[in-house]
Steps between C-alpha positions, in 0.01 A plus 500: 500500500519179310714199694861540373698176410825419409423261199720279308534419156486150577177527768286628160356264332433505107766742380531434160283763251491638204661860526195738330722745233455803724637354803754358240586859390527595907742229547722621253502834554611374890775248363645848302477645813680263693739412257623928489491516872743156558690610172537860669552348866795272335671727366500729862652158664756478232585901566451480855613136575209332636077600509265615784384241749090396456380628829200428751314727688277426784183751465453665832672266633434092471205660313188749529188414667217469277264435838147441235714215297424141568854408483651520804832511409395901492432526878771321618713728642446896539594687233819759540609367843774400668429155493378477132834665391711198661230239412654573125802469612474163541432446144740593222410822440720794406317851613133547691299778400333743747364846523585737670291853606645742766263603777416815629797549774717348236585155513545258208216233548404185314123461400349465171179693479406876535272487807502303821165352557399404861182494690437699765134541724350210284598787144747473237741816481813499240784693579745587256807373604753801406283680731582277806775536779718223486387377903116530314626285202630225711219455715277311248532151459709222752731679683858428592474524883338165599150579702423796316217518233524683233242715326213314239702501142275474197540489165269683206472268150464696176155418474438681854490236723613484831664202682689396763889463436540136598770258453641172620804687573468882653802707516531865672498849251889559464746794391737563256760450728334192705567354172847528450550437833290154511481372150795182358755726393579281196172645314455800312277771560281646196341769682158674325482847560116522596335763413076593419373550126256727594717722669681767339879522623750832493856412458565656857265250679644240258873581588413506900327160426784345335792658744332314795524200326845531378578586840457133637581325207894697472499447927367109516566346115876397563558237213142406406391550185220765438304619178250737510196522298153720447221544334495855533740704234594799680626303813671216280727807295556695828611130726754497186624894529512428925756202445684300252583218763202279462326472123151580454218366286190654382222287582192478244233294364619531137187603380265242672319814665511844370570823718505876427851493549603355159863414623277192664325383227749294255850309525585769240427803766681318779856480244451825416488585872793313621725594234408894560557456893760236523341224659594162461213286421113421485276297704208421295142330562629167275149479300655783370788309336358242402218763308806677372817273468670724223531791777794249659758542273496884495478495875802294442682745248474734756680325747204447783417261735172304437313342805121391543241522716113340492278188553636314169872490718308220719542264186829377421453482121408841486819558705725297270370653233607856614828341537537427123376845441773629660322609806772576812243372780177476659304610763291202656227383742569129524823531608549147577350387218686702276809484589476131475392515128790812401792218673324214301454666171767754447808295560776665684806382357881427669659855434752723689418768329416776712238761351285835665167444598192706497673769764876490401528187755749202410298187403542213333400436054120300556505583097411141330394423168134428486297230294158424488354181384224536179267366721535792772545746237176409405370498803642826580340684181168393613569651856612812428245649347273418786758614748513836344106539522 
């Protein structure tokens, strides 16, 4: 993985070009764009009083581990733990993201990939970890109880690789439950319902899947705020039949990658599937937006959320760009970093106005009105096109 960075405008040197025409043409098929979504989000505030609140979320945490990127801002602190949950906390960020899976004797569990990977007798071995007992699950990694040592946790790369999970700060597997229990209470939880694309799911095992984690979250969430969100259709629609509580989102890249399922290919498929099941919004890969900014105004028309997730949210103009766009929030790595550029470039203005956030929560109007210099402007129409590749 190439080093992320949160650049600034003003750290780039020569910005001023000459716009080619087709990048020209881009641009102003984006300004359209932005100018129907704010025209469409002004006239909600002027129905409804006030607009949505741009929100922050903490991916995995403080941020995944990319363990074979140089930065080391990436293996700072384990990924989906405990300690990475309230290490965002100290930053201003509104939700953390985490998935969940539910193991074998039924427990809600945080972890990201399919398969624990360990060593054991000098050999690799994967086990998949819906097909572990909760006691098994726990035992990998540091371990709560001081003195004990915990079983060799590894982590496979796309490319096949295997290596060693380290970090300058380790943190024990956790629950569902550990979670509510341990994490600030002030954050919100956006929980990912985990589940394997080369699986095929019933609705039965689906349903059991989703009870169990239901189960904790109506038992533990008291006030917090919670959205759930998948990449997988069929549990997305039937988390939004369980409950009408908590609002759901239908994860997808937007057409970045393509699937058999074709409700996971476009923007377009993911409206179509929210509207037909009732969900409340989309979390989309943000290359995808920025490939296809005349999808946000009809995601707006029909009333849905908008949040982003992907490497371009670790640069704050391709942040406050989403923001003009009429994107609702974004999913980041560099939490620190981030949330530093949101507070410095989308002003949050004196207002007692009182408006819902992204899970029916009372928060406070962050709306501002954006401007860009010509110089950034320029610079940013010479970035995006190379962020999008």
């Amino acid at each position: 993985m190439a080093l992320l960075k949160a650049a600034r405008v003003a750290d780039v040197p020569s910005l001023d070009v000459v716009v080619p025409d087709h990048l020209a043409a881009a641009a102003r098929v984006l300004a359209r764009a932005t100018a129907d979504a704010e025209s469409a989000a002004a006239m909600k505030r002027q129905q409804r009083g006030a607009g949505r609140r741009f929100a922050v979320i903490g991916h995995r945490g403080k941020g995944m581990n990319a363990l074979a990127s140089p930065d080391r801002r990436l293996q700072e602190v384990k990924e989906n733990s405990i300690r990475s949950f309230n290490e965002a906390a100290r930053f201003a960020v509104d939700y953390v993201e985490f998935d969940v899976q539910v193991t074998k004797d039924v427990c809600p569990v945080i972890f990201h990939d399919n398969f624990i990977v360990t060593e054991e007798h000098g050999k690799i071995s994967e086990k998949r970890v819906t097909d572990l007992q909760l006691e098994d699950f726990l035992q990998y990694g540091p371990q709560n109880k001081q003195g004990k040592n915990g079983k060799p946790l590894l982590r496979k790369m796309k490319d096949g690789r295997v290596l060693n999970w380290n970090v300058q700060s380790d943190d024990p597997l956790c629950t569902l439950q550990e979670a509510f229990e341990k994490v600030n209470p002030r954050l919100g939880f956006n929980v990912e319902l985990k589940f394997d694309d080369n699986l095929v799911y019933q609705d039965e095992e689906l349903t059991h899947i989703l009870q169990a984690i239901l189960k904790v979250v109506f038992e533990c969430a008291k006030d917090r705020p919670i959205i759930f969100s998948s990449f997988q259709p069929d549990a997305a629609q039937l988390m939004r039949k369980l409950q009408s509580t908590y609002p759901v989102y239908f994860l997808t890249n937007g057409g970045t990658e393509v699937y058999a399922d074709v409700r996971r290919n476009s923007l377009e498929e993911a409206v179509k599937l929210c509207l037909a099941s009732g969900m409340q919004g989309i979390v989309s890969e943000a290359r995808a937006v920025f490939r296809f900014p005349t999808a946000i105004p009809k995601i707006k028309e029909a009333d849905l959320s908008l949040l982003t997730y992907g490497t371009l949210n670790n640069v704050p103009e391709a942040v406050y760009m989403q923001h003009l766009m009429g994107v609702n929030g974004v999913i980041v790595d560099l939490v620190p970093e981030i949330t530093g550029a949101v507070s410095d470039l989308i002003a949050v203005p004196e207002t007692d106005v009182e408006i819902n956030d992204l899970s029916g929560q009372v928060a406070k109007d962050a709306a501002s009105t954006p401007n860009f210099t010509q110089r950034e402007i320029s610079f940013l129409l010479r970035l995006m096109p190379e962020l999008v590749q």
